[in-house]
N, C-alpha and C positions, 0 to 999 in steps of 0.2 A: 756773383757767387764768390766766396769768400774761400781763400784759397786753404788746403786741411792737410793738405802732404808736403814734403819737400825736399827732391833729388837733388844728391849735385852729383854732377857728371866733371869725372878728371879725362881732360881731352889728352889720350897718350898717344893718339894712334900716327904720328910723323915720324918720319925716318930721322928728324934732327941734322938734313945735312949740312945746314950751315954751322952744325958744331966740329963736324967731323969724325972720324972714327967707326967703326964698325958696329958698335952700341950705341944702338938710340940713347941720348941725351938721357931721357924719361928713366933708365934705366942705371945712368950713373949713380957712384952714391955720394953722397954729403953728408959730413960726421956720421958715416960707418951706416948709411941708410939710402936707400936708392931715392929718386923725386920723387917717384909714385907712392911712396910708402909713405914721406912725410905729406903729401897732398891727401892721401887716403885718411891718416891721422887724423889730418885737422879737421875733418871732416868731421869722421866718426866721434868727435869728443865734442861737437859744437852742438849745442841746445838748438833742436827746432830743425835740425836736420835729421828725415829719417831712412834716407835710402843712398847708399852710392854705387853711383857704376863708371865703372872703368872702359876706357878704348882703348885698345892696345891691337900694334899691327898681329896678324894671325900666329908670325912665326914666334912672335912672344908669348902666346896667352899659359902656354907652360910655366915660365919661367915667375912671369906674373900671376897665375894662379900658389904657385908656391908663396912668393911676397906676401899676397895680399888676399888669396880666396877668402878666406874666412872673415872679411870684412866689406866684400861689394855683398850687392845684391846677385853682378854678372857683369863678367867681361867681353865683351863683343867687340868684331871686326874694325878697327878705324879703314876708313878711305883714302884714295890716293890724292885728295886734299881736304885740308881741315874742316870745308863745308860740306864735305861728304860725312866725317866721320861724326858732326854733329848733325845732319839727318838722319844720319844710321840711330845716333842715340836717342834723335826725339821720335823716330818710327818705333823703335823698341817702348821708350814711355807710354808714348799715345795704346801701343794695340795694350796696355795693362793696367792704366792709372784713367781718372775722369778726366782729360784736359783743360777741363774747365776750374778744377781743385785742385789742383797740380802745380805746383810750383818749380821753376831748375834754375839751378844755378851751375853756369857752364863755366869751367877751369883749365887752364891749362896746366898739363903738368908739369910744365917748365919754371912754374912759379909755386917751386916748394914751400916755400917760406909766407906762404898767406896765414893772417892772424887772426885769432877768435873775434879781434873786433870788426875787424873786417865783414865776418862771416857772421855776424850778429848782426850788423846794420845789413848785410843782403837780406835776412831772414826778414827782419824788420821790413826791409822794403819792398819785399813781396806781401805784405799785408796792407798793403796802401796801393802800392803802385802796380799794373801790369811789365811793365819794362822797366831795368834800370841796370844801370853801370859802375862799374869803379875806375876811379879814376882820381890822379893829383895833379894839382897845380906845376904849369911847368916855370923850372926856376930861368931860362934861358927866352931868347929872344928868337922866335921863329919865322922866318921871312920867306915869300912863295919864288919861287923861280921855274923858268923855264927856259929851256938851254942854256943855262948856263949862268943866268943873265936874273938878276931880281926884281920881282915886279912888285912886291904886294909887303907891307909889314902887319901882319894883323894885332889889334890891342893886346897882349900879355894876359891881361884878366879875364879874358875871356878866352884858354886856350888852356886844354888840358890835356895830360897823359893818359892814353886806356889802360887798363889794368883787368885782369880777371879776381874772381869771379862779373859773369852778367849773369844777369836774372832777369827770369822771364816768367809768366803763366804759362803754359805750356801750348796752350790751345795758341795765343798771340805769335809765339816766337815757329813753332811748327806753321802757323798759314805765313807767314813771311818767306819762310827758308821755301816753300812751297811756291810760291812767287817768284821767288828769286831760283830756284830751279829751273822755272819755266822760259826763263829772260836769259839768251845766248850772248848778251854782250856785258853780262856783270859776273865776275867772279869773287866772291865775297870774302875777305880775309878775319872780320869784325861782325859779331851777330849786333850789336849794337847798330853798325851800320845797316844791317840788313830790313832791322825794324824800319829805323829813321827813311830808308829809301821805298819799301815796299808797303808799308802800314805808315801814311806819315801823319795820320790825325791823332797816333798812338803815342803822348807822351813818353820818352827815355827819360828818367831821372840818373843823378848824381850820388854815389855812396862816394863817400870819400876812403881815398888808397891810404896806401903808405909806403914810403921806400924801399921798406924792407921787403913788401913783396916783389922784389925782384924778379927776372926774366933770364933762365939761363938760357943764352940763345947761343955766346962764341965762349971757349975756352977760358978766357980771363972771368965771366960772369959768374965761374963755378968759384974762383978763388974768393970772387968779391962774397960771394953768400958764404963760402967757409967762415969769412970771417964776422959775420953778421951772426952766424949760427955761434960761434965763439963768444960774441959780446953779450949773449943773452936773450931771453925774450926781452920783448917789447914795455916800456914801462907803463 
């Protein structure tokens, strides 16, 4: 079935506390705008996308209701980890939408600065694919250790950076997270992974990233995007 809708979910609902601070990260602003606003944004102005919904922990949805009500569909509860607050939103999808027509593409809010191109090949690749990811090529050399000690160099070309948006059918990525709910020894940080480990006859495809979508995770990441947000859009 050929997919006819398509969410994207901005995943706000973490407390950010490897950034620090009493305000969720999600909440800061960049060039005079908080992440969620610019995540909501690029959304809302991307062809092919027709629905967004926000997570955001309870004790925000006020403040985020101000931000940004007039441009989700609904703000709902995030969980007390990221794989909760993306079941919370594909529970919410599935009791409203065909899961089988359904497309989402799940975001984190921490990655204000995702691009229309970006978000056009996810759209794109939910009309091909059931699963698929973003991701770039890493420039560095990544070698496996344990204690301490290195065991493994694996080939360079073959070894990439996850990025959000992932996209999923709906109906694919909810029996997964479903799966992997049920399995007390995997806690899932990556839906990408979640597919690849519990659906694994289920192709993951490749959209390709780009740097600028950055990851505000510790306090210097917010200066780096300032100045990204400076230099322009993307050419």
């Amino acid at each position: 079935m050929t997919v006819t809708r398509i969410v994207a979910v901005v995943l706000g609902g973490g407390a950010g506390s490897r950034f620090g601070g009493a305000t969720p990260k999600q909440l800061l602003t960049l060039g005079g705008r908080t992440l969620i606003e610019h995540c909501v944004t690029a959304f809302r102005a991307a062809p092919g996308v027709d629905e967004v919904l926000l997570v955001m922990p309870p004790a925000f949805h006020g403040e985020s209701a101000r931000l940004v009500g007039d441009q989700v569909s609904a703000i709902i509860p995030g969980g007390a980890a990221r794989s909760d607050s993306v079941r919370g939103a594909l529970a919410h999808l599935t009791a409203r939408h065909d899961p089988q027509a359904t497309g989402v593409l799940l975001h984190d809010a921490a990655r204000p600065l995702v691009t229309q191109q970006i978000i056009a090949d996810c759209v794109t690749a939910l009309g091909k694919y059931d699963a698929a990811g973003t991701a770039v090529p890493t420039a560095d050399t990544i070698v496996v250790a344990e204690d301490g000690v290195m065991s493994h160099v694996p080939p360079r070309e073959t070894l990439l950076r996850c990025q959000t948006p992932q996209c999923f059918r709906l109906s694919v990525i909810a029996r997964a997270h479903e799966l992997a709910a049920a399995d007390p020894d995997f806690t899932p940080t990556d839906d990408c992974g979640v597919v690849l480990r519990y659906l694994p006859d289920v192709p993951v495809h490749v959209v390709l990233g780009s740097e600028r979508n950055i990851k505000v995770t510790y306090p210097g990441d917010l200066a780096v995007a300032e100045a990204m947000l400076r230099s322009g859009p993307p050419a």
